[in-house]
C-alpha positions as CSV (number, residue, x, y, z in Angstrom):
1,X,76.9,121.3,74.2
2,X,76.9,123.8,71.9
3,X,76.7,126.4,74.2
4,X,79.3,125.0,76.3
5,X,82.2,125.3,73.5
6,X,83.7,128.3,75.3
7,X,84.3,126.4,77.9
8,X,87.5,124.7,76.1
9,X,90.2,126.8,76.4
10,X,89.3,126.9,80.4
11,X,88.9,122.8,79.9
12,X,91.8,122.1,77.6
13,X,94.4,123.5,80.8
14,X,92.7,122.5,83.9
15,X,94.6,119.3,85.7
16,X,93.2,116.0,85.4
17,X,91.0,115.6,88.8
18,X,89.4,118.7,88.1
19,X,88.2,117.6,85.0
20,X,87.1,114.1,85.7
21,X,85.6,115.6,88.7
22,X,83.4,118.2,85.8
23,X,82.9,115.2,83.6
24,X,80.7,113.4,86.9
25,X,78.7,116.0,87.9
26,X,78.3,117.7,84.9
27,X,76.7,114.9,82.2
28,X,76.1,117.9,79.9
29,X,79.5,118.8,79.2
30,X,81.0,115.3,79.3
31,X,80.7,115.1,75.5
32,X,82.9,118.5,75.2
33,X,85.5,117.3,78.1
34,X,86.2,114.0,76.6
35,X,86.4,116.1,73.4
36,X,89.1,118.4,74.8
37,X,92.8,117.1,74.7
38,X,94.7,116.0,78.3
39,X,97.1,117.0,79.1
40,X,99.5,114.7,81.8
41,X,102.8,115.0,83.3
42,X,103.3,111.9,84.8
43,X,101.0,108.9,84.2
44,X,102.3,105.6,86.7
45,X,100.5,102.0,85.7
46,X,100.7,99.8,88.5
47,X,98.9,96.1,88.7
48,X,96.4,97.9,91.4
49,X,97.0,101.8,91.1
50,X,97.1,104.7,88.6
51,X,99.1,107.7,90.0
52,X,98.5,111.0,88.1
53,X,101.1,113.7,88.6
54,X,102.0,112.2,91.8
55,X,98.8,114.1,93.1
56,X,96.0,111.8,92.3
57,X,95.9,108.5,93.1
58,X,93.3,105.4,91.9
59,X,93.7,102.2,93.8
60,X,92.0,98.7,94.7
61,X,93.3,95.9,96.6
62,X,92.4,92.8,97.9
63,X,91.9,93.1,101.8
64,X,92.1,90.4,104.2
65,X,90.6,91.0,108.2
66,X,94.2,90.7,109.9
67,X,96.6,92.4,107.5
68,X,97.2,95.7,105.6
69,X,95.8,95.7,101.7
70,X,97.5,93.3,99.3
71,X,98.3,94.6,95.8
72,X,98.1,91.1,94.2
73,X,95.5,88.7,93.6
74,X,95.4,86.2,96.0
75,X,94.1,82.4,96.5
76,X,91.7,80.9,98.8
77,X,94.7,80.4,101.3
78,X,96.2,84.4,101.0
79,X,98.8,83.5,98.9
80,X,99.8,85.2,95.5
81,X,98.2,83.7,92.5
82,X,100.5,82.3,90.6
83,X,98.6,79.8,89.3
84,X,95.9,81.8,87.5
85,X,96.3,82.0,83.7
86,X,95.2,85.2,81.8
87,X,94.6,85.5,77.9
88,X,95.1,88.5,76.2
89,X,91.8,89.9,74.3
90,X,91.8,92.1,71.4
91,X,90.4,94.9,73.0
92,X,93.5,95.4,75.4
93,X,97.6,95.2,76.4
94,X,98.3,92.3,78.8
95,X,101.4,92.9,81.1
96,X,101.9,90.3,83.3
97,X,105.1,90.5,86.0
98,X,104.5,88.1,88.2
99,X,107.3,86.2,89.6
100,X,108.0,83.9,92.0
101,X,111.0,85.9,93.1
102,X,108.4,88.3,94.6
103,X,105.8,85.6,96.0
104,X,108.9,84.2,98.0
105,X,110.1,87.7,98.9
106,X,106.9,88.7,99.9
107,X,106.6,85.4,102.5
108,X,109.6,86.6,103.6
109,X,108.6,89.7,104.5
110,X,105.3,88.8,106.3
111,X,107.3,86.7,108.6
112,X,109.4,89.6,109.2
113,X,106.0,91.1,110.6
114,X,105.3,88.2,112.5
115,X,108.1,88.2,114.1
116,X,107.8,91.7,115.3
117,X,104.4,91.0,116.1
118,X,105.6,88.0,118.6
119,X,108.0,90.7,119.9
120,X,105.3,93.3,120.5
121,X,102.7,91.0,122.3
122,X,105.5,89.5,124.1
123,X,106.0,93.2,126.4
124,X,102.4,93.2,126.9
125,X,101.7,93.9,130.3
126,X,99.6,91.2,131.6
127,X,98.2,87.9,130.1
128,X,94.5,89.0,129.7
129,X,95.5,91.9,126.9
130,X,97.5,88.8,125.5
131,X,94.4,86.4,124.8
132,X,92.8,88.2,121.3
133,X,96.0,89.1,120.0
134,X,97.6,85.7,120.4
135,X,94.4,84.2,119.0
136,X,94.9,86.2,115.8
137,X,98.7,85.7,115.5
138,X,98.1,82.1,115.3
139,X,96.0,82.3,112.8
140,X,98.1,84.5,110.8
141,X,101.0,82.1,111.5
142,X,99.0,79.4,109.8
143,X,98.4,81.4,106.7
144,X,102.1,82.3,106.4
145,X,102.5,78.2,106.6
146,X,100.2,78.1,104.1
147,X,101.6,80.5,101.9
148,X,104.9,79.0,102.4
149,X,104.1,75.7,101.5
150,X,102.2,76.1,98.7
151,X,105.2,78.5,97.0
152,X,107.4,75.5,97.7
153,X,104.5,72.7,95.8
154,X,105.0,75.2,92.7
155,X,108.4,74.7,92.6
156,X,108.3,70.7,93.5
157,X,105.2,70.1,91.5
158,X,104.2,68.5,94.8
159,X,100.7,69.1,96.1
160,X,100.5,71.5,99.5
161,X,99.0,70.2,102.7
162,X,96.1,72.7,103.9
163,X,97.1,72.9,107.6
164,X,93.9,72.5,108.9
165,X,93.3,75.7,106.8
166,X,89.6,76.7,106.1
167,X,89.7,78.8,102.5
168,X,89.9,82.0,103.6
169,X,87.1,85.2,102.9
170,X,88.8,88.4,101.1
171,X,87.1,91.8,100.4
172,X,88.2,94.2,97.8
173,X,88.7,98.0,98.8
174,X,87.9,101.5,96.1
175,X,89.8,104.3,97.3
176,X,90.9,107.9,95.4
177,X,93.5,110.0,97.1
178,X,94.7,113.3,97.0
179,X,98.7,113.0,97.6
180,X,102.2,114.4,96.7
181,X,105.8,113.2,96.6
182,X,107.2,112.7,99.8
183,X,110.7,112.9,100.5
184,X,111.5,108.7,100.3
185,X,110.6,108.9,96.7
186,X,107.3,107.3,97.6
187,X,104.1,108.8,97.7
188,X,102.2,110.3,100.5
189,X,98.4,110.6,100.8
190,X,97.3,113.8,101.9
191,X,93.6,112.7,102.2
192,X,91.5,110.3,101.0
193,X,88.5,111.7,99.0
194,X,86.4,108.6,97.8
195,X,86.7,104.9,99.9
196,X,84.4,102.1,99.4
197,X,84.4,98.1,100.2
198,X,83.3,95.7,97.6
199,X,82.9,92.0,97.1
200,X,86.3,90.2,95.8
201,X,83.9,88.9,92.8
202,X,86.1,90.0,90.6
203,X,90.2,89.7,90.1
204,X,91.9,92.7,90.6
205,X,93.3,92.7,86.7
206,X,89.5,93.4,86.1
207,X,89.0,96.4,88.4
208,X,92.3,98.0,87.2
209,X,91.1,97.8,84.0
210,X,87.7,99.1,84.5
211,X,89.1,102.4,86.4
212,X,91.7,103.0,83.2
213,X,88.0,102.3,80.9
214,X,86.3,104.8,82.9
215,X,89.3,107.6,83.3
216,X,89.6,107.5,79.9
217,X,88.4,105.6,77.2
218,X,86.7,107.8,74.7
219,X,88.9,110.6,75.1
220,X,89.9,112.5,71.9
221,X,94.0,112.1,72.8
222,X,95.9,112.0,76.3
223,X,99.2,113.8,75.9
224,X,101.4,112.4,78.5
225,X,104.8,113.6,79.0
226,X,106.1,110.5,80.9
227,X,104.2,107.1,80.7
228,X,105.8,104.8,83.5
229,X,104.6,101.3,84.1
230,X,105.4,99.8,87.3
231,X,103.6,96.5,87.8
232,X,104.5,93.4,89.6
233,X,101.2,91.7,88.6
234,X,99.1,91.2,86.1
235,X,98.5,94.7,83.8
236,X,95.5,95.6,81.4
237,X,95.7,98.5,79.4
238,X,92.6,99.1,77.3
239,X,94.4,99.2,73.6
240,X,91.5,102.0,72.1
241,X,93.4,104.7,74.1
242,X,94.8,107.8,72.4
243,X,97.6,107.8,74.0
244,X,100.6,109.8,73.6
245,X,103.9,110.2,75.4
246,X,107.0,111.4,74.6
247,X,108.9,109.3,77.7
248,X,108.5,105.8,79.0
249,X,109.9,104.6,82.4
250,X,109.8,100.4,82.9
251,X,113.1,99.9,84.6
252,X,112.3,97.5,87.2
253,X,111.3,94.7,84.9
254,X,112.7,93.0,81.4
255,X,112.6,95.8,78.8
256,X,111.6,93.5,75.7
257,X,108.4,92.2,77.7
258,X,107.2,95.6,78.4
259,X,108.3,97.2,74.7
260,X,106.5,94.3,72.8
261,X,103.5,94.6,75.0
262,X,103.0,98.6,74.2
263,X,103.5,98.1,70.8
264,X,99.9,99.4,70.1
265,X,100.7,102.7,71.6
266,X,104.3,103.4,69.4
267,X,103.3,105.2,66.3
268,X,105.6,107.6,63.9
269,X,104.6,110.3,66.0
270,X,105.6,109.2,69.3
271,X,108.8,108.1,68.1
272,X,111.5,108.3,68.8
273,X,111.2,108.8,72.3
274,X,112.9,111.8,74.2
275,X,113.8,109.7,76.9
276,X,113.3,105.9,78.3
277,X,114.3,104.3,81.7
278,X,114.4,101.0,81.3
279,X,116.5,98.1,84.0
280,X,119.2,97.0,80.8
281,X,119.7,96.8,77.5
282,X,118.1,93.8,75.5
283,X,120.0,91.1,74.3
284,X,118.5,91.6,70.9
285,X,118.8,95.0,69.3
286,X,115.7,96.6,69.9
287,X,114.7,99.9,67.8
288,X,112.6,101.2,70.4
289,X,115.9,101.5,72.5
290,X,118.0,102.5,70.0
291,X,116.5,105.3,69.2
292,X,115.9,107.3,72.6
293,X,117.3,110.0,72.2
294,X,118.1,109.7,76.2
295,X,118.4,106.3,77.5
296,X,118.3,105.9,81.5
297,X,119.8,102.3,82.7
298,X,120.0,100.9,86.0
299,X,122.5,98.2,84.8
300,X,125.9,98.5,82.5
301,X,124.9,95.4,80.7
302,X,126.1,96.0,76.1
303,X,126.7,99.5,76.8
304,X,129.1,98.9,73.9
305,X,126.4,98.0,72.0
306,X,124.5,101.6,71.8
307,X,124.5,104.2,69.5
308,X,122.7,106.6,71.7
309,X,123.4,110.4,72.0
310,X,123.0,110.6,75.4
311,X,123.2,107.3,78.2
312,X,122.9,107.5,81.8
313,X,123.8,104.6,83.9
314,X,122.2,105.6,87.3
315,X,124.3,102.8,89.4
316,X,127.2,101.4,87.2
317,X,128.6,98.6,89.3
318,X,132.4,98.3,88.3
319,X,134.3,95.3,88.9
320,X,137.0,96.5,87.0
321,X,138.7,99.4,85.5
322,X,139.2,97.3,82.4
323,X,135.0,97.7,81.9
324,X,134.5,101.3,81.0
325,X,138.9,101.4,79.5
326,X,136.9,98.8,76.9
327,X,134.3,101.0,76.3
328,X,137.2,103.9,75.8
329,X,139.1,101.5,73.8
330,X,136.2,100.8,71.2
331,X,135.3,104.4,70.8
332,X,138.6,105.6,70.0
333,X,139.5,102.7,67.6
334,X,135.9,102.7,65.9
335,X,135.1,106.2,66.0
336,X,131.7,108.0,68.0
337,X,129.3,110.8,66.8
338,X,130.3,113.9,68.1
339,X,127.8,115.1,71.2
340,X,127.7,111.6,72.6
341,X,127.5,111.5,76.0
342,X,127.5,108.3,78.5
343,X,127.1,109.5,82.2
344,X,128.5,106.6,84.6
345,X,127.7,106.5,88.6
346,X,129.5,104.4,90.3
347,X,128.9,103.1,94.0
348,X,132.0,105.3,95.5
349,X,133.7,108.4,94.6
350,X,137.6,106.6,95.0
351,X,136.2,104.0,91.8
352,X,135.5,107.1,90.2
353,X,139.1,108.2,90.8
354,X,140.7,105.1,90.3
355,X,138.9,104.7,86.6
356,X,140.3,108.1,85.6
357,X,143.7,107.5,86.8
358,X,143.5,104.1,84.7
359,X,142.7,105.7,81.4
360,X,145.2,108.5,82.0
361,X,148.0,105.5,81.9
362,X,146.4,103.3,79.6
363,X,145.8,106.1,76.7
364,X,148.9,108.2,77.8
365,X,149.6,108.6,73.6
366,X,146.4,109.8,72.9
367,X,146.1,112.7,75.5
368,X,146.0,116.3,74.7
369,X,144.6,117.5,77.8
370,X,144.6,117.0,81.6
371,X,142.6,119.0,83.7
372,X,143.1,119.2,87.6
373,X,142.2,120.1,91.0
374,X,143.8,120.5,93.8
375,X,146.7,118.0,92.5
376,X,144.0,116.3,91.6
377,X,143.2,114.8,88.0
378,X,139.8,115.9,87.1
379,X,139.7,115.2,83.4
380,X,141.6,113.9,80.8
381,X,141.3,114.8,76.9
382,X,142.3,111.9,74.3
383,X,142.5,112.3,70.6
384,X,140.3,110.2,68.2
385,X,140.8,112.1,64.8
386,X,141.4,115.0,63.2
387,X,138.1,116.2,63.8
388,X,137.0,115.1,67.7
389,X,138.2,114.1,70.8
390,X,136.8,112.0,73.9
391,X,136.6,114.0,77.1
392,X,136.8,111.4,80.3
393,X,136.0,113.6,83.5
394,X,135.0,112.9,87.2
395,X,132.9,114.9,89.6
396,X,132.6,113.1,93.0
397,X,130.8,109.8,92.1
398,X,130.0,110.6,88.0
399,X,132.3,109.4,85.6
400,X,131.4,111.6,82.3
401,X,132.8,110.3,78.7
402,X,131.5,112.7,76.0
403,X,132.8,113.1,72.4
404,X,133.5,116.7,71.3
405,X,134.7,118.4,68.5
406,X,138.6,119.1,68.4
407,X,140.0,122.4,69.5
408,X,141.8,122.4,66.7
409,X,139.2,121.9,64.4
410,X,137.4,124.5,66.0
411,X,140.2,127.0,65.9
């Protein structure tokens, strides 16, 4: 190892698959890898999948013979286990998103496909390419039955029928992929550079948790820049990681559940967080929330509530132009730190139009400024104090409100 050491600096600023790939074949320098800080851009936790800078991707599933891989644990019958019950060890963070909500959705959609699949055998040509593909359509119609019926038992706390259901055989699939963002948002695999299929032994919580062990338990510190977890299963994180990150993204599910459960990793020095994107804001105060210095939202729920610098609601859903004039109301009454800045994006560029030409009327007192375009008001300037002002503008489908400090204070 010892002669190895000026390998570091080349170490310390490769990507990650390079080095994990170094750390395998290379047993000699593993020590001095492990040793050497990580450095990560992007680090996505899914119930079946780590994503590494959207170019390196780590995933199992549960495969059955007649449909695509299934990122859920399943029962004997291919539905979603819901029933299972998981206790959280000592050793690790337990996330668990699991929701019937989905299990339903996801019977939903899988008749969806066996609809199209009636549809598609249905303009086959002649009744002999029919036989197989009929055989295995009934079968899979039986399984959706079975699915379905069972999701119903758990919400009437009535035992399900079988069907005439034999338990069914699943497999688990290994795979590592080299991939990059595609232009849906979702990923694309480039190529696959590692498959292998393995006995479903095991849950898929347990595999998960065994790739995270082996990527990187041990390591000296992980520096990521943006930690985003994004499971609708069960999640578990070994809690011995030195993990850092300066931005968390968990805005599909409830914030509280996913704050509480990362507890472990929220020390003085990774707080406060430069950004987090999260669905809404918790009921109960939360300091974790509070103190982002940028806080993403997905919903408008208690944005009266916040204190943050800088808020972004990436689809504000107004109802009503009374919504956001309350929010106006409060911070010209109450007072707001100048350099505050709430970005609002609304469905359609005339709600956007109509909320500007509300506050122009309902604070007509208080305005110093009106800014236009084309005959067009643009943005409108209200007074607070002596000392700032509250600057409301639009541009096409954003709606702006950001606290400034007074011309004439300035002047």
């Amino acid at each position: 190892m010892e002669n190895s050491k000026w390998l570091e600096p080349v170490i310390r600023y490769l990507k990650a698959g390079p080095r994990f790939q170094i750390s395998e074949r290379c047993p000699s320098i593993r020590p001095l890898e492990k040793n050497t800080v990580m450095h990560i851009k992007l680090l996505q936790l899914c119930q079946n999948a780590v994503n590494i800078d959207n170019s390196l991707l780590y995933e199992v599933a549960v495969v059955e013979d007649h449909l695509h891989p299934i990122r859920l644990d399943l029962d004997e019958y291919c539905a979603v286990d819901m029933d299972m019950q998981v206790e959280q060890k000592s050793s690790e963070i337990l996330v668990d998103n699991r929701s019937e909500e989905f299990a339903r959705s996801n019977i939903d959609y899988e008749q969806d496909l066996i609809t199209r699949e009636q549809q598609r055998i249905a303009n086959l040509p002649n009744e002999e390419e029919r036989v197989k593909p009929c055989a295995a359509l009934d079968r899979r119609i039986k399984i959706h039955q079975m699915k379905s019926l069972r999701s119903i038992s758990r919400i009437t706390k009535i035992p399900a029928l079988t069907v005439g259901l034999n338990p069914i055989e699943h497999h688990m699939s290994f795979s590592i992929h080299r991939t990059k963002s595609g232009n849906n948002g979702y990923l694309d695999k480039i190529s696959t550079i590692h498959e292998e299929r393995l006995t479903y032994d095991k849950k898929l919580h347990d595999a998960q948790f065994y790739v995270l062990q082996k990527l990187f338990e041990g390591r000296s510190s992980i520096n990521v820049r943006t930690l985003s977890i994004d499971s609708i299963g069960i999640l578990r994180i070994p809690s011995n990681l030195n993990l850092k990150f300066q931005g968390l993204g968990c805005y599909e599910y409830e914030p509280d559940k996913i704050l509480k459960a990362l507890c472990p990793f929220f020390t003085t020095s990774s707080l406060p967080l430069k950004w987090l994107r999260i669905c809404s804001v918790p009921e109960i105060p939360n300091p974790i929330v509070n103190s982002a210095k940028e806080l993403f939202l997905y919903k408008k729920d208690r944005l009266i509530t916040l204190f943050n610098l800088k808020v972004t609601v990436l689809t504000y859903d107004m109802k009503s132009v009374e919504e956001p004039a309350e929010l106006v109301e409060k911070w010209l009454t109450d007072g707001k730190q100048i350099g505050t800045e709430f970005t609002l994006t609304v469905i359609r560029e005339i709600k956007a139009k109509i909320l500007l030409d509300h506050v122009k009327r309902k604070f007509e007192k208080r305005i110093v400024r009106l800014e236009e375009l084309n005959g067009e008001t643009t943005s409108v300037t209200l007074s607070m104090n002596n000392s700032a002002e509250l600057v409301v503008q639009k541009h096409f489908r954003t709606v702006k409100l950001k606290v400034q400090s007074s011309r004439e204070e300035e002047k």
